[in-house]
Phi, psi and omega in degrees: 000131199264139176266143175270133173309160175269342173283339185278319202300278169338328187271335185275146190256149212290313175293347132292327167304315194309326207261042183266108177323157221266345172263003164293319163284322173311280212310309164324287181277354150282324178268001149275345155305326211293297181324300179328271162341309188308308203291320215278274191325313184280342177271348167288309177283332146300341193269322164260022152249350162292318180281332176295317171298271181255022182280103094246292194309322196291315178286354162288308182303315195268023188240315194280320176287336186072060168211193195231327197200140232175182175214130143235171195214128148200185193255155160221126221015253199255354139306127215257130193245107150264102198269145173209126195228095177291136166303062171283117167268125191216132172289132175274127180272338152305311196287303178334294182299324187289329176306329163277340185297295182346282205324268157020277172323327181264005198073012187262175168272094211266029155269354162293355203221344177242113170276155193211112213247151168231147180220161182215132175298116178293345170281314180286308165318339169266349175296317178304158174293151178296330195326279161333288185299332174314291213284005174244303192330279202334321184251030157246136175234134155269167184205141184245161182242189190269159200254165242184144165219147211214135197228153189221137128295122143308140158297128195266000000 
């Protein structure tokens, strides 16, 4: 079996690759993982010597602007460095809820002041009696996402 180049695989239209044998595509989607992961690692390891390079400089700038998180821009020799130490917030969802019970309490709305989203477990939802599972259907959408195949050799 001729292993395919990744510029011959690119070159082939998806409707002629289909008609490949099934150890050919195994061969094929292995060996684009494999780059892949290859490609994955080296970009992980310039991204911590890039953070090893300039993260000091980048945190004097946003210390000098007054802030914590953030995008600064300066050069290095003729390169242009944009550091961006993005913000994440994450919420106590305990705390959250007695706060809105307070709110609640006092007589205010505490959707002025909170957003507030439901999510329902798809396990316990197949779980339920239809009874149940009826009164719920209506605000539920499936949605499918793209589908993916994981290839084996088999044992002769």
């Amino acid at each position: 079996m001729t292993r395919l180049t990744t510029d011959q695989i690119l070159a082939i239209p998806a409707s002629v690759l289909a008609q490949h044998s099934g150890e050919s595509l195994f061969q094929a989607k292995n060996d684009a993982a494999d780059s892949l992961a290859a490609a994955k690692a080296v970009t992980e390891h310039i991204e911590r010597a890039l953070d090893m390079k300039y993260a000091t400089q980048a945190h004097q700038l946003r210390l000098a602007a007054g802030k914590d998180t953030g995008v600064v821009h300066f050069d290095d020799g003729r390169v242009r460095i944009t550091a961006d130490l993005p913000k994440k917030v994450e919420w106590n969802q305990q705390q959250l809820a007695e706060l809105i019970a307070r709110i609640t309490a006092s007589g205010d709305n505490a959707a002025e002041f909170i957003e507030t989203s439901y999510r329902v477990s798809e396990t316990k939802y197949q779980a339920w009696q239809e009874s149940l599972r009826s009164q719920f259907t209506p605000a539920r959408t499936v949605k499918v996402g793209k589908a993916s195949y994981r290839l084996a050799l088999l044992s002769e």
